[in-house]
ZATOR-826300 format. One record per atom (N, C-alpha, C, O): residue in three letters; chain; atom name; z, y, x. Coordinates in nm, 4 decimals. Example, Ala and Ser with C-alpha at 12.3 -4.5 7.8 and 13.67 -1.06 7.14 Angstrom:
REM ZATOR-826300
{ala,A,N,{0.7800,-0.5690,1.3190}} {ala,A,CA,{0.7800,-0.4500,1.2300}} {ala,A,C,{0.7800,-0.3300,1.3200}} {ala,A,O,{0.8465,-0.3319,1.4236}} {ser,A,N,{0.7080,-0.2250,1.2850}} {ser,A,CA,{0.7140,-0.1060,1.3670}} {ser,A,C,{0.7870,0.0030,1.2900}} {ser,A,O,{0.8039,0.1138,1.3409}} 
REM end
This chain:
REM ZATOR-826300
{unk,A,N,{-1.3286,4.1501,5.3782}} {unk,A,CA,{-1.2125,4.0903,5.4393}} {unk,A,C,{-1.2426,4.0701,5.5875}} {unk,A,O,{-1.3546,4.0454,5.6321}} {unk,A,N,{-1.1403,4.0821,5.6529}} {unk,A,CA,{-1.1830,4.0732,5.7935}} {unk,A,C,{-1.0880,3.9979,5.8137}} {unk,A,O,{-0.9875,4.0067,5.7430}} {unk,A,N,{-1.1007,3.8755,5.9487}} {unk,A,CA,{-1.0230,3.7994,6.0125}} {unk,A,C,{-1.0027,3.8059,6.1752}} {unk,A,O,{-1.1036,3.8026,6.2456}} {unk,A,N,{-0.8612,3.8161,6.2405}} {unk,A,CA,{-0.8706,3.8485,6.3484}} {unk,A,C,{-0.8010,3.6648,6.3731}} {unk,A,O,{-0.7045,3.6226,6.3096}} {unk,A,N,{-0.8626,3.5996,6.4561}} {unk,A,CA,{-0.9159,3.4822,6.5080}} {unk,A,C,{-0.8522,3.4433,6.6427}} {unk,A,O,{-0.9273,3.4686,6.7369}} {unk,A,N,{-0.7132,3.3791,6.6838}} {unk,A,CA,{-0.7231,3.3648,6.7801}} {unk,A,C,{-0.6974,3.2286,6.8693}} {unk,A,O,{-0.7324,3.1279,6.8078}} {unk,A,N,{-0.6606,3.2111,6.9598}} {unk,A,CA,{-0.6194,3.0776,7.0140}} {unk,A,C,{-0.4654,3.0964,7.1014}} {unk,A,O,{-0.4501,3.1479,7.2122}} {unk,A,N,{-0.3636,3.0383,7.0138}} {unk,A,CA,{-0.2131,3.0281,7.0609}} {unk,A,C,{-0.2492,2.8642,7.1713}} {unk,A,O,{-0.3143,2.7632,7.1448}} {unk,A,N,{-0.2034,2.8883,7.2442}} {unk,A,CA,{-0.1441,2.7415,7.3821}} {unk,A,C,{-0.0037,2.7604,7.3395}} {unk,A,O,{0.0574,2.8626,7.3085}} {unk,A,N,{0.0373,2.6185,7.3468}} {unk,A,CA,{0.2224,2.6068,7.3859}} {unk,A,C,{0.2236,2.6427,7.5562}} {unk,A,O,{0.1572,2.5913,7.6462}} {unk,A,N,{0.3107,2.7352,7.5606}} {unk,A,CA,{0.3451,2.7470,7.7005}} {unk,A,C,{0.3951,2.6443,7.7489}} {unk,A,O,{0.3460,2.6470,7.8617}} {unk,A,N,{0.4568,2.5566,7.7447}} {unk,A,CA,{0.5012,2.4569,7.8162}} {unk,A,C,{0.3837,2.3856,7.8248}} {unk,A,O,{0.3444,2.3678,7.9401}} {unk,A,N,{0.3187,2.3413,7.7396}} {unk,A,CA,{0.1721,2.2892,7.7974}} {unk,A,C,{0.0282,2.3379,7.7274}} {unk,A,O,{-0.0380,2.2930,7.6338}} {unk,A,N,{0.0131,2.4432,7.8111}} {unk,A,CA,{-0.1030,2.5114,7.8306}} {unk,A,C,{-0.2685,2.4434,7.7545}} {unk,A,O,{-0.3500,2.5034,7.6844}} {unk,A,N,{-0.2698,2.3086,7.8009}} {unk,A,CA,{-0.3518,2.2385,7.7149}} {unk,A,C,{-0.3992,2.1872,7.5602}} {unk,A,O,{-0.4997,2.1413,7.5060}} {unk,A,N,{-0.2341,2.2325,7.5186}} {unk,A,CA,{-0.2167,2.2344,7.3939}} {unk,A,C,{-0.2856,2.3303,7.3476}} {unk,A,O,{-0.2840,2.4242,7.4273}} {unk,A,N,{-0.3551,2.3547,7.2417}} {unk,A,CA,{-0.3783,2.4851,7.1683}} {unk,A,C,{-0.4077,2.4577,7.0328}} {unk,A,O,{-0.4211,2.3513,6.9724}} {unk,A,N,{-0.4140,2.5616,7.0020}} {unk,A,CA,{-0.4364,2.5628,6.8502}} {unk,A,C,{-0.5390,2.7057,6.8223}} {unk,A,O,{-0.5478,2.7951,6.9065}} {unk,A,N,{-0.6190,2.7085,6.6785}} {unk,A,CA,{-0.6921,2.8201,6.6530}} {unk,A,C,{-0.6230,2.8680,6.5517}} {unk,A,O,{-0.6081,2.7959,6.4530}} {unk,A,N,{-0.5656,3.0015,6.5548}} {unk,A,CA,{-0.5414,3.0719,6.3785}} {unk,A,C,{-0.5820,3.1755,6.3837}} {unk,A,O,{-0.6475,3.2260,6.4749}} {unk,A,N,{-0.5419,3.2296,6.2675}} {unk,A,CA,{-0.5984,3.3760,6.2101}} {unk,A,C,{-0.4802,3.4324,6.1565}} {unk,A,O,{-0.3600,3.4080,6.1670}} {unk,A,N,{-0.5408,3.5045,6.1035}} {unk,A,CA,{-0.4741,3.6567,6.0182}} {unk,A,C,{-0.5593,3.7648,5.9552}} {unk,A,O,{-0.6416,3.8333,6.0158}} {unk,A,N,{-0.5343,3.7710,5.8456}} {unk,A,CA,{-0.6256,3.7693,5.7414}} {unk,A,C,{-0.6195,3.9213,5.7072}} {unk,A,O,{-0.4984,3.9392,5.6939}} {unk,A,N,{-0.6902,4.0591,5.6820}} {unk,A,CA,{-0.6988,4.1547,5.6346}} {unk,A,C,{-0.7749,4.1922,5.5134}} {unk,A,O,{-0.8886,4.1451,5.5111}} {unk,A,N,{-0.7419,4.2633,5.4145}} {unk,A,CA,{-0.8006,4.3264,5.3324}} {unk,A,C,{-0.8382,4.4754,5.3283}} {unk,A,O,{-0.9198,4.5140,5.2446}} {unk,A,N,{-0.7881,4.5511,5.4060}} {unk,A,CA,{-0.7834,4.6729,5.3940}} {unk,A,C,{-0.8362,4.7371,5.5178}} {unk,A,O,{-0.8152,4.8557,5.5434}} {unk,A,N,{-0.9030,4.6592,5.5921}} {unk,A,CA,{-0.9264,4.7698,5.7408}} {unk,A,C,{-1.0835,4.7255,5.7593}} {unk,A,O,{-1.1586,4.6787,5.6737}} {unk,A,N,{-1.1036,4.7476,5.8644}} {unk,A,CA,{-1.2637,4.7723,5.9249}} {unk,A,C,{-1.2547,4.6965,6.0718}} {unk,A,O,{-1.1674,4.7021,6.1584}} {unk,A,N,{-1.4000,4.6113,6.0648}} {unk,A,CA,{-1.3651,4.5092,6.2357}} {unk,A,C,{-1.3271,4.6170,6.3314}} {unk,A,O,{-1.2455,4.5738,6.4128}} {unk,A,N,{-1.3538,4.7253,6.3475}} {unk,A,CA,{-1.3175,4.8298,6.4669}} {unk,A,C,{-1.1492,4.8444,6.4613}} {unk,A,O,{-1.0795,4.8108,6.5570}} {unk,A,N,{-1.1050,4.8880,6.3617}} {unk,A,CA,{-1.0043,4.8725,6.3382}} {unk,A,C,{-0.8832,4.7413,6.3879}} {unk,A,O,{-0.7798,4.7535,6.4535}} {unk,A,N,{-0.9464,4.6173,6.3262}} {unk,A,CA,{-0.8897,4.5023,6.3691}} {unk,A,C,{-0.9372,4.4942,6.5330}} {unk,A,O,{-0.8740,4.4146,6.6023}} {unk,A,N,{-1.0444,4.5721,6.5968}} {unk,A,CA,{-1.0731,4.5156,6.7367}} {unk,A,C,{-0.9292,4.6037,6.7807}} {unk,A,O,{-0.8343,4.5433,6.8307}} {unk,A,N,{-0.9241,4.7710,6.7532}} {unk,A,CA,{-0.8158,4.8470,6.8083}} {unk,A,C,{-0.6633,4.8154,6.7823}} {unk,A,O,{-0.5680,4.8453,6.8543}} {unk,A,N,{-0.6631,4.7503,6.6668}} {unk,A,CA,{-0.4822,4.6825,6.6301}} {unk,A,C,{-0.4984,4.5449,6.6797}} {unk,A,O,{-0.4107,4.4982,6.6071}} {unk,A,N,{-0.5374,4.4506,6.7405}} {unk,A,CA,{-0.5868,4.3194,6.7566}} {unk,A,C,{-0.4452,4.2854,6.8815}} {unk,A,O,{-0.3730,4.1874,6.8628}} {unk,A,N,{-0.4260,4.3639,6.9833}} {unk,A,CA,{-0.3381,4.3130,7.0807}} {unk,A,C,{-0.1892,4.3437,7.0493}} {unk,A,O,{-0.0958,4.2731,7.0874}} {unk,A,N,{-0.1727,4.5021,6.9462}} {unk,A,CA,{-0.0066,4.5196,6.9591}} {unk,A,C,{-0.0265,4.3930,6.7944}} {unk,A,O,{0.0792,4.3316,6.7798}} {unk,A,N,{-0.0968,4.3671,6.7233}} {unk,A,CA,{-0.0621,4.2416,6.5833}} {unk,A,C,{-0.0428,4.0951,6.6560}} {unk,A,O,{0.0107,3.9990,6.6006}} {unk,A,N,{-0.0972,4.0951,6.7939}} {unk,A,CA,{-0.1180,3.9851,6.8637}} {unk,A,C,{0.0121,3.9512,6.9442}} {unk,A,O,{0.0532,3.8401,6.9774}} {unk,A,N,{0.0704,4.0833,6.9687}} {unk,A,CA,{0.2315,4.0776,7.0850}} {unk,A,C,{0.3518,4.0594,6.9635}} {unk,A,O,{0.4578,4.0007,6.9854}} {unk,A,N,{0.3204,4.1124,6.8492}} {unk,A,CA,{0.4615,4.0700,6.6916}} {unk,A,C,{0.4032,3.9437,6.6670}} {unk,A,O,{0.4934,3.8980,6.5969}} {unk,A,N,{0.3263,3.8613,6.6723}} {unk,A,CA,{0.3338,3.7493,6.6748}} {unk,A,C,{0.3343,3.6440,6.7463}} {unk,A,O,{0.3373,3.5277,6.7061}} {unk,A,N,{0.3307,3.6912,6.8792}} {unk,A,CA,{0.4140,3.6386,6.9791}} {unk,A,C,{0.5217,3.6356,7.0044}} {unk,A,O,{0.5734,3.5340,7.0509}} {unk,A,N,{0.5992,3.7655,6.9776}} {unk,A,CA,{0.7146,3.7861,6.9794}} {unk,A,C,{0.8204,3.6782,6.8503}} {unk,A,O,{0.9345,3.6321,6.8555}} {unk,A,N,{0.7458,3.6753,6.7793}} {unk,A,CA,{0.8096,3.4988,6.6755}} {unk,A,C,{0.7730,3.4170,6.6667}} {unk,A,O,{0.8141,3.3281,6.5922}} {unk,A,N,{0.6537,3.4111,6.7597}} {unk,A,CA,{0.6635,3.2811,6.8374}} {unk,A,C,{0.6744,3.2166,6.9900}} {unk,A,O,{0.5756,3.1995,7.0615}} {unk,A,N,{0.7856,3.1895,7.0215}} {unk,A,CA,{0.8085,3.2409,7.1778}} {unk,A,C,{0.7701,3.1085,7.2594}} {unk,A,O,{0.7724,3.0975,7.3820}} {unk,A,N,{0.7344,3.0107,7.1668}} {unk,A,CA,{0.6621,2.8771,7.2228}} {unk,A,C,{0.5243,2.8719,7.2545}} {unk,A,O,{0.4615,2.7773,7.3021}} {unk,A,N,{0.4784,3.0028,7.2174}} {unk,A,CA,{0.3259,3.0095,7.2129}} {unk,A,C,{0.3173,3.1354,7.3367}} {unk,A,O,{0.4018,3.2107,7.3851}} {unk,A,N,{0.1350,3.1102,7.3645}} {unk,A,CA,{0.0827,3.2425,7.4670}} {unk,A,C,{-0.0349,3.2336,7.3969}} {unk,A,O,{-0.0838,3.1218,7.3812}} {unk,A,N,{-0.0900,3.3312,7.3515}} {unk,A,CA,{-0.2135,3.3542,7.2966}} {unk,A,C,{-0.3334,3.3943,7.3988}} {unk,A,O,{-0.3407,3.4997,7.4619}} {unk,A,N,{-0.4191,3.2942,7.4006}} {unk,A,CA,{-0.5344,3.2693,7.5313}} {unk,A,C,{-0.6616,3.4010,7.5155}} {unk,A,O,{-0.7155,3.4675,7.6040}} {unk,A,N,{-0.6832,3.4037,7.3401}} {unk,A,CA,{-0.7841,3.4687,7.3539}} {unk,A,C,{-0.8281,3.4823,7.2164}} {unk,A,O,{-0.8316,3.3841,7.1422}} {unk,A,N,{-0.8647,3.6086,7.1748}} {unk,A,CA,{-0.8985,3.6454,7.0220}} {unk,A,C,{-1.0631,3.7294,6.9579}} {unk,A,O,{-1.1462,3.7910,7.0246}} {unk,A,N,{-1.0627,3.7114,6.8657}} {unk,A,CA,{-1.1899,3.7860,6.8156}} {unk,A,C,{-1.1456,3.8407,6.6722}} {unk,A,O,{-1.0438,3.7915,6.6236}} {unk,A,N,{-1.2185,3.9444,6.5972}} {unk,A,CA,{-1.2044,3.9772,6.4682}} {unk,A,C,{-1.3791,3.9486,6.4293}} {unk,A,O,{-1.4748,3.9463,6.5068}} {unk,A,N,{-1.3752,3.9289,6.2804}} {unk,A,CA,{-1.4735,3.8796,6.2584}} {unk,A,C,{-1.4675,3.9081,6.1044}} {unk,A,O,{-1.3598,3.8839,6.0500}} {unk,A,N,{-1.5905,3.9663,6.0122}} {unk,A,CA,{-1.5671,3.9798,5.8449}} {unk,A,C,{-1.6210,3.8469,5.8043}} {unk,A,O,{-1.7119,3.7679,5.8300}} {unk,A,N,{-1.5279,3.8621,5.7353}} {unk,A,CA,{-1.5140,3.6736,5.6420}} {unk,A,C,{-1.6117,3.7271,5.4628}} {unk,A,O,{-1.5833,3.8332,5.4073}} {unk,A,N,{-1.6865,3.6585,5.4222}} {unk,A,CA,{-1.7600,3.6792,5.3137}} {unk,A,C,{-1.7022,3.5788,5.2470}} {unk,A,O,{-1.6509,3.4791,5.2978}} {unk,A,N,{-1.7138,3.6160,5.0842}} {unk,A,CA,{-1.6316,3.5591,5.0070}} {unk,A,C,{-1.7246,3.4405,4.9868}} {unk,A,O,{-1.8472,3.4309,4.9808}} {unk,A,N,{-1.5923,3.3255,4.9755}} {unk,A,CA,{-1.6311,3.2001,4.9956}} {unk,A,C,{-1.6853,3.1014,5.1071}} {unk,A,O,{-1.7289,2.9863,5.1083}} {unk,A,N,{-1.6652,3.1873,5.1872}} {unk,A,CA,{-1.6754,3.1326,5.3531}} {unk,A,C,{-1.5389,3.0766,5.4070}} {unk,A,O,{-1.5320,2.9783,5.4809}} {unk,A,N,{-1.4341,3.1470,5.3640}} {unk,A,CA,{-1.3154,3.0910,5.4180}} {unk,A,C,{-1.2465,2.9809,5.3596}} {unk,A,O,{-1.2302,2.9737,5.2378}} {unk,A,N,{-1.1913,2.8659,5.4660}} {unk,A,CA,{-1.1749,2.7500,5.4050}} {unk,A,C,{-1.0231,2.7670,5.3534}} {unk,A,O,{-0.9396,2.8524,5.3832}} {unk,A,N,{-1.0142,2.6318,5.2460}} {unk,A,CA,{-0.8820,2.6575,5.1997}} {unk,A,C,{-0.7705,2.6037,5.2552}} {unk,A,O,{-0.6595,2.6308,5.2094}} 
REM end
C-alpha cells in the first residue's frame, strides 16, 4: 500500500494546516511520486478553501496505519 501524504493550509489563513493522505493499493512509490501533483490539483480543485503546501508518497506496511 502506498500513501501519498500531504499538507492542505486554508488559504485564507495560511497558518492553518492540516496533514492528509490518500491511500493506494495498486501502484508503486514511483508511480505515486509521477501522479502525486495532477491527484494533488483534483483535490484541490474540491477543495477550493485549501492550497496544498507540500507532499510525499511513502509505502505504508500492514498495521502501521492508524485508524
Amino acid at each position: 500500500m502506498i500513501e501519498l501524504i500531504f499538507v492542505a493550509c486554508l488559504a485564507t489563513a495560511p497558518d492553518q494546516c492540516q496533514e492528509r493522505s490518500l491511500l493506494y493499493t495498486d501502484i508503486s512509490p514511483m508511480t505515486c511520486l509521477m501522479g502525486a501533483q495532477p491527484e494533488l490539483a483534483k483535490w484541490a480543485e474540491t477543495h477550493p478553501a485549501f492550497r496544498v503546501s507540500g507532499w510525499k508518497c511513502r509505502a505504508v506496511r500492514p498495521g502501521e496505519r492508524e485508524v
